[in-house]
C-alpha positions in Angstrom: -36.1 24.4 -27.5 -36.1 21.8 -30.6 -35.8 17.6 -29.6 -32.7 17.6 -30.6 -31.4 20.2 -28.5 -33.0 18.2 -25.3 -31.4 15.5 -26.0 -28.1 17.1 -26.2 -29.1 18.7 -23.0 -29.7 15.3 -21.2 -26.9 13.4 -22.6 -24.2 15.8 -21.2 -26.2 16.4 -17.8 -25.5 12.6 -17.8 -22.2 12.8 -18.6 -21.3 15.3 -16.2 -23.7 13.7 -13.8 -21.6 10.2 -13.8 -18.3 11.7 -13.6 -16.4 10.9 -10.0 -17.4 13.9 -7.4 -13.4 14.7 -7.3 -10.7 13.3 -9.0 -8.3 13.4 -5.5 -5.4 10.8 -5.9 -4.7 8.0 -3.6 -1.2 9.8 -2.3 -3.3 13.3 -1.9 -5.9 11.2 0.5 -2.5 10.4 2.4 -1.5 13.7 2.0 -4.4 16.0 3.2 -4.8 12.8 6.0 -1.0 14.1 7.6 -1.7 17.9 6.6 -4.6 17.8 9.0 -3.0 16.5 11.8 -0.1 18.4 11.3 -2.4 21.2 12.4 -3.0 20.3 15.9 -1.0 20.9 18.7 -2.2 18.1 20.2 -4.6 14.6 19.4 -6.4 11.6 20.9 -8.2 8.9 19.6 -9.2 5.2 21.2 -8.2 2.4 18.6 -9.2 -1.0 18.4 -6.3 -3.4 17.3 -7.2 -6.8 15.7 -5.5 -9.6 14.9 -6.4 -12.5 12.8 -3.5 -15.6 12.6 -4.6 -17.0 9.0 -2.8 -20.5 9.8 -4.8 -20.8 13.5 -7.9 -18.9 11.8 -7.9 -17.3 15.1 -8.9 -13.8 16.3 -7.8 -11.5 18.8 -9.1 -8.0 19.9 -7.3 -5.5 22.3 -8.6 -1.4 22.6 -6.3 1.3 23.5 -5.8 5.0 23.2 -3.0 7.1 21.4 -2.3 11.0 22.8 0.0 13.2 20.4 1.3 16.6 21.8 3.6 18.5 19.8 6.8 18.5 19.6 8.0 15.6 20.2 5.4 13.7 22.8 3.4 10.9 21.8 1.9 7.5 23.7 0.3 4.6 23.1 -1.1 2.1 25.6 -2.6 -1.1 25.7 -5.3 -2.5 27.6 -3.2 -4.8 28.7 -0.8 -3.1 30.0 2.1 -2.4 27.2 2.9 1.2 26.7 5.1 2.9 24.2 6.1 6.5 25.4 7.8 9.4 23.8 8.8 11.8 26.2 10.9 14.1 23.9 13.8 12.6 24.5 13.5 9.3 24.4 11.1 6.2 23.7 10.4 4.3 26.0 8.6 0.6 25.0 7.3 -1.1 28.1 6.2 -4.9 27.3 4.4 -6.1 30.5 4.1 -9.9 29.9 8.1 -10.1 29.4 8.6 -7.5 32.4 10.8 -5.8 30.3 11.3 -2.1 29.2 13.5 -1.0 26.1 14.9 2.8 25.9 16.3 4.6 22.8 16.6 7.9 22.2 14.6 9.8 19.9 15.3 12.4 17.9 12.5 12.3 15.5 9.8 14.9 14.5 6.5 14.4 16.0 4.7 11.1 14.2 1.4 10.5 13.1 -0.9 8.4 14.4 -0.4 6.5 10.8 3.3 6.5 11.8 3.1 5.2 14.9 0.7 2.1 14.3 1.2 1.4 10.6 4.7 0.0 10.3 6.7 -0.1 6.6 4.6 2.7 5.6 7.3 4.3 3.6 7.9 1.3 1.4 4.3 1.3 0.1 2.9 3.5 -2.7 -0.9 4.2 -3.2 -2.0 2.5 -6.4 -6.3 3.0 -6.0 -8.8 5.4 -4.3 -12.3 5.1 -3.6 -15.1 6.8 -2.7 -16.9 4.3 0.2 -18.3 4.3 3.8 -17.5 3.1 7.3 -19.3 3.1 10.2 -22.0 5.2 8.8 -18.8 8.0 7.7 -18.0 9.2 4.2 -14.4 7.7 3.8 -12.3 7.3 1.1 -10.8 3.8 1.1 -6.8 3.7 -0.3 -4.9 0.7 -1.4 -1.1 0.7 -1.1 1.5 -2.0 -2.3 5.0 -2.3 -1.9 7.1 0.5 -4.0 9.4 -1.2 -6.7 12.2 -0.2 -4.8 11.1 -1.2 -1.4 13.1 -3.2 1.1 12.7 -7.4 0.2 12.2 -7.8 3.4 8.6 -6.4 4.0 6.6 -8.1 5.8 3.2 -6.9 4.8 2.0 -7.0 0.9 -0.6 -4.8 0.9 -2.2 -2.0 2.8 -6.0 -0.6 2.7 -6.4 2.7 4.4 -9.7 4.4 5.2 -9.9 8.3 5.5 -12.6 10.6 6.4 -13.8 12.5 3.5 -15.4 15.2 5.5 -12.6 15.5 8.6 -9.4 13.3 6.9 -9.3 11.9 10.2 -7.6 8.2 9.9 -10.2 5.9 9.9 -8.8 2.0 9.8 -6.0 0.5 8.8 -5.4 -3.5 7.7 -2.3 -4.6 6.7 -2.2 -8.0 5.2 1.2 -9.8 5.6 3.1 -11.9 3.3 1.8 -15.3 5.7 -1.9 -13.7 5.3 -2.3 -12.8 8.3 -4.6 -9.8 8.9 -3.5 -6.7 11.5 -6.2 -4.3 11.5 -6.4 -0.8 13.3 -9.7 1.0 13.8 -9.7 4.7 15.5 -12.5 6.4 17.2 -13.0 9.5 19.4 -10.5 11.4 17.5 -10.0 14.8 19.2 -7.3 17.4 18.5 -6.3 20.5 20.5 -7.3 19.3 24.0 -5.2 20.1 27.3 -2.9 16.8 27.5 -1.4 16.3 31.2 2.0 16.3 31.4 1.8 12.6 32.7 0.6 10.9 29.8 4.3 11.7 28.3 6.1 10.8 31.5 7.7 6.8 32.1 9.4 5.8 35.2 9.9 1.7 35.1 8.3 -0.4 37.0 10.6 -1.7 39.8 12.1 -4.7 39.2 11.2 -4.7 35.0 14.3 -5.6 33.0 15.9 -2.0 31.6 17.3 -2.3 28.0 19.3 1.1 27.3 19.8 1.8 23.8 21.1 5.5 24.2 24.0 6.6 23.0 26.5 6.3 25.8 28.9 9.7 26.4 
C-alpha cells in the first residue's frame, strides 16, 4: 500500500474514531428512560433528597424509598415520616409535622418515578445530551429548560437529568429554581418486577391527623 494511501487510511480511522459513540437525542434519553419502566410490573428504588436554600447557603438531606406496582399503585415515604400513597383510587398525602392528611382521587395512569419526584416536568424541553459518569455508572447527563410555551409560573429554570446508559434507570435529578435554590434527587437500589405487599399501597390515617377530602362528593 503506497504513503499516500496510509495516510488516507489514518485520517478517516480518525475521523470515524472521534465521532460521538451514538447520536441518541436528549428527548430519546427521556424516552427509552420511561420505555423501560414502562416494562415492569412493578419497581423500587431508595432516593436521597437534597436540599440547598441559596439565600441561607444551607443544606439539608433526607433518604426514602419509592415502590411502583402497576396499575395504578405507587408510594413514596420519608424518613421522617411523610408519605404520599396511591392506592388506585385515590392519593393520599400524609404530612406528619402539620398532623395533617390530604385525599384526592386519582384517576391517572401509573407515574414514573420521574413523574412522581420531578415536578413541572411537562413544561421543560431537552435542549443538550451528554455522554458522562456517576457514581462509577455510564450515564448520560440531559439538560432541560422551560418550553416556549410553558406556564410563567414555573418555578424551576432548568433541569439536569442523569440516565443510565447501560440500564436507562433514572439516575439524579437537580432542579434549580428561579430563587437558585437547588432540589436534587439521587436513586439507588433500583429493582423492577419484585413481589410488592399489598400494604405498601394501603393508608388508613393516623387517629387524630387533620383529614382534608378532595373527592368528588356524589
Amino acid at each position: 500500500m503506497s504513503s499516500r494511501r496510509w495516510v488516507w487510511v489514518i485520517v478517516i480511522a480518525g475521523i470515524v474514531y472521534s465521532q460521538p459513540a451514538s447520536a441518541i437525542t436528549g428527548a430519546e434519553v427521556i424516552d427509552r428512560m420511561e420505555e423501560r419502566f414502562a416494562k415492569a410490573k412493578s419497581y423500587s428504588a431508595t432516593f436521597e433528597k437534597r436540599f440547598f436554600w441559596a439565600v441561607l447557603d444551607r443544606h439539608m438531606s433526607r433518604k426514602g424509598k419509592i415502590h411502583t406496582r402497576r396499575p395504578r399503585q405507587f408510594r413514596v415515604e420519608v424518613e421522617d415520616g411523610d408519605l404520599v400513597i396511591a392506592d388506585g383510587e385515590a392519593i393520599w398525602v400524609y404530612n406528619k409535622a402539620n398532623d395533617q392528611v390530604i385525599v384526592a382521587a386519582y384517576e391517572n395512569e401509573l407515574r414514573t418515578p420521574w413523574e412522581i419526584l420531578v415536578e413541572y416536568a411537562d413544561g421543560y424541553a431537552p435542549v443538550s445530551v451528554a455522554e458522562t459518569e456517576l457514581d462509577g455508572k455510564d450515564a448520560y447527563l440531559v439538560i432541560l429548560q422551560p418550553r416556549p410555551d410553558a406556564p410563567p409560573n414555573l418555578q424551576v429554570k432548568r433541569l439536569r437529568v442523569w440516565v443510565g446508559r447501560k440500564d436507562w434507570d433514572l439516575l439524579q435529578v437537580e432542579q434549580l429554581e428561579i430563587n437558585d435554590d437547588i432540589r436534587t434527587y439521587v436513586l439507588s437500589d433500583h429493582r423492577r418486577n419484585k413481589k410488592l405487599d399489598d400494604d405498601l399501597f394501603a393508608f388508613s390515617p393516623p387517629e387524630g391527623v387533620e383529614m382534608i377530602d378532595r373527592r368528588r362528593q356524589d
